[in-house]
Phi, psi and omega in degrees: 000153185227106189299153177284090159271143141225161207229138158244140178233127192265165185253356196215134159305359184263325186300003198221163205238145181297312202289354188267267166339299188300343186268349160282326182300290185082036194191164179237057157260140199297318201284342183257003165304130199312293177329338210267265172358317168307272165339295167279358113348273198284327184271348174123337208297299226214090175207154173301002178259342173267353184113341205248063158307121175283141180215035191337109205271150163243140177231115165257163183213090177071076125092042166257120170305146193213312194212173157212165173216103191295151189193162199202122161293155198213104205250017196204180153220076177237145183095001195266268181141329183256100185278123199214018166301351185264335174280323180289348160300312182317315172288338179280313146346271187301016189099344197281140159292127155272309176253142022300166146225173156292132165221128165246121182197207184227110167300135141069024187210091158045275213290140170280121187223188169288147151252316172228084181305116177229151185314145159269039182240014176310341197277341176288357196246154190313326170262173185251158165317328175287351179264011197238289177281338136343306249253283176313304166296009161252323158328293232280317158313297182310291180325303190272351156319310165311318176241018177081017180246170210257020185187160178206142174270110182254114193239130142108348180317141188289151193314296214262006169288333203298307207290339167311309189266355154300336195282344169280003169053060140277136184296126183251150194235136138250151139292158155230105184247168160269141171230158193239122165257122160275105151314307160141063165273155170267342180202160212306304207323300153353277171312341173301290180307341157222057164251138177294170203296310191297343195268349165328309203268308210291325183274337155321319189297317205272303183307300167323309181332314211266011152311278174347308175274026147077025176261167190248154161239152185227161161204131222231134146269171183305325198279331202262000175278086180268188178322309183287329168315296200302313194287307196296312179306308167312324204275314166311328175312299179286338160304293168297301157333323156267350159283351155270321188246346203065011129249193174272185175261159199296004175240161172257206204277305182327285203313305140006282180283348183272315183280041181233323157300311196241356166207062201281334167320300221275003203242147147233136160233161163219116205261165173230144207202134201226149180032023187089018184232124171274183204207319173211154184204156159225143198259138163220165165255185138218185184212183173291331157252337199217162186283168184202088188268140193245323190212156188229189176170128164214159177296294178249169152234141174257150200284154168047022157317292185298347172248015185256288194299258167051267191262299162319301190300292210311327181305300192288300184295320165318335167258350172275349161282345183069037182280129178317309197198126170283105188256086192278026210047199202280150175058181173096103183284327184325338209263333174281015138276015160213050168088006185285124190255121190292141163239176184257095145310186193208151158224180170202134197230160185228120146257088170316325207252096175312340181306299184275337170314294189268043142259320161331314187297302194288307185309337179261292168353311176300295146317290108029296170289319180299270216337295218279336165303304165338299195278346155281349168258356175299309126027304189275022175227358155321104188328348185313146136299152217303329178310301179279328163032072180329318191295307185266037177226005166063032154252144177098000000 
């Protein structure tokens, strides 16, 4: 049956009203928000010069906002997480443009999430959602049939957009990040307490350090961050980034100072500060179940710091907060020896050109039997003791 659907594609999160956008998410996951979106806009972060075209689709139904798919041309593949640079040499050997390509994602951000926003009032409506995510993705098809372009990504979709988009027969990719699950502690101690004695002591070992070393830890929500806080972090941000990559990190200062102004419920930083001097922070989001740590930064080092602010502190707040699941970002096998438990991502990918489709196709299948043996044997280094073992109680 064919429904009055019609489609727009925006060039700015400014062309959509917060209230309008924010009613699709239907959600306090931090990254897709309008205010998020803003923000990394008004700073430069998502501009055609920075790479991150916005090009946002919107679906209406006889001129009603109904979905969106958030989407960003892409003249690059940085920022992503899902490293797809060997295809695009592939493509490139053969003469093929890889780039612009399409991504529906969070830049520069991990976190798993709503991908595909549809009203929550679908059930009133004459169609199913799947006539919905159909809908966006012919849409979505046309556009690049139109402008040539040869590919679209979706990285990082939440179980049930993912399983919307198995049922569409997209070529699919997996990952691994860590993730920390609260069991329903009441206190770090708790957590402690079902870790085996050696990773028990290591983490004790690690958390005492930083007594030792005379620092203090503060824990600031958004509203309690004042300026000169947001500038010393940044400078740490930007510091610790060119001492690991050799450039700075991709946001600036603005960015910073606008989601601190405008979405401060969603911000923890947490600094560590010696005589009264900060020397380091971490920036986390949250949401109503789960925590999200995104940046670091420090002046000097200090031994176990980073893995004090990081990790630990997000761990003691996710339990006093009753946050469901600690998300510490992307990689760092280092993280399953302090309770991080590897999970599987997701992408779902469009290859326009069949030849590298189904080489692709094969090549993440292939992949895919590594990813997930791999994460069964990560699985057998959890710190648990052998009794709670997530791994021998089939979580995960």
């Amino acid at each position: 049956m064919s429904y009055a659907f019609t489609t727009e594609f925006l060039n700015s999160i400014t062309e959509i009203s917060k209230s309008d956008w924010n009613s699709l998410l239907n959600s306090d996951y931090p990254f897709l928000q309008h205010e998020f979106l803003f923000a990394l806009e008004e700073s430069g972060a998502t501009t055609v010069e920075s790479g991150w075209q916005p090009r946002h689709l919107l679906l209406k139904y006889q001129g009603t906002l109904i979905a969106a798919l958030p989407l960003f041309a892409k003249t690059h593949s940085y920022g992503e997480y899902v490293f797809d640079f060997q295809w695009a040499e592939a493509y490139h050997r053969s003469g093929i443009n890889y780039y612009p390509k399409l991504i529906t994602a969070v830049p520069y951000t991990p976190a798993t999430g709503k991908r595909l926003l549809i009203t929550s009032v679908i059930n009133e409506m004459p169609f199913k959602s799947s006539d919905v995510v159909n809908e966006l993705l012919r849409a979505l098809q046309a556009k690049m049939y139109q402008s040539k372009i040869e590919s679209w990504h979706c990285l990082f979709p939440e179980a049930a957009d993912h399983q919307v988009l198995l049922d569409s027969h997209l070529c699919r990719r997996e990952g691994v990040q860590y993730h920390w699950f609260n069991r329903g502690y009441s206190r770090f101690d708790d957590f402690l307490q079902q870790c085996n004695k050696k990773h028990r002591n290591n983490i004790k070992r690690e958390r005492r350090r930083i007594q030792e070393q005379n620092l203090s830890v503060r824990v600031l929500s958004g509203s309690q961050i004042t300026q000169d806080e947001w500038q010393r972090f940044y400078y740490f941000y930007q510091t610790t980034y060119l001492k690991r990559s050799g450039h700075g990190g991709y946001l600036e200062l603005t960015f910073f100072l606008k989601i601190g102004q405008l979405m401060p419920e969603n911000i923890v930083l947490i600094i560590a500060e010696k005589d009264g001097e900060m020397l380091a922070g971490a920036l986390f989001f949250k949401d109503r179940q789960n925590l999200y740590g995104r940046y670091w930064g420090c002046l000097s080092e200090f031994d176990s710091l980073h893995f004090e602010l990081c990790y630990y502190q997000g761990i003691e707040y996710a339990i006093y907060h009753q946050l469901r699941k600690f998300d510490a970002g992307a990689q760092g096998e280092h993280k399953i020896q302090r309770g991080f438990e590897p999970i599987i991502t997701h992408s779902h990918h469009i290859l326009v050109n069949p030849q590298f489709a189904l080489a692709i196709q094969d090549f993440c299948e292939r992949e895919k039997l590594l990813i997930e043996s791999h994460c069964q044997q990560l699985k057998e280094k959890l710190p648990f003791k052998a009794c709670y073992s997530p791994n021998k109680r089939g979580v995960n």
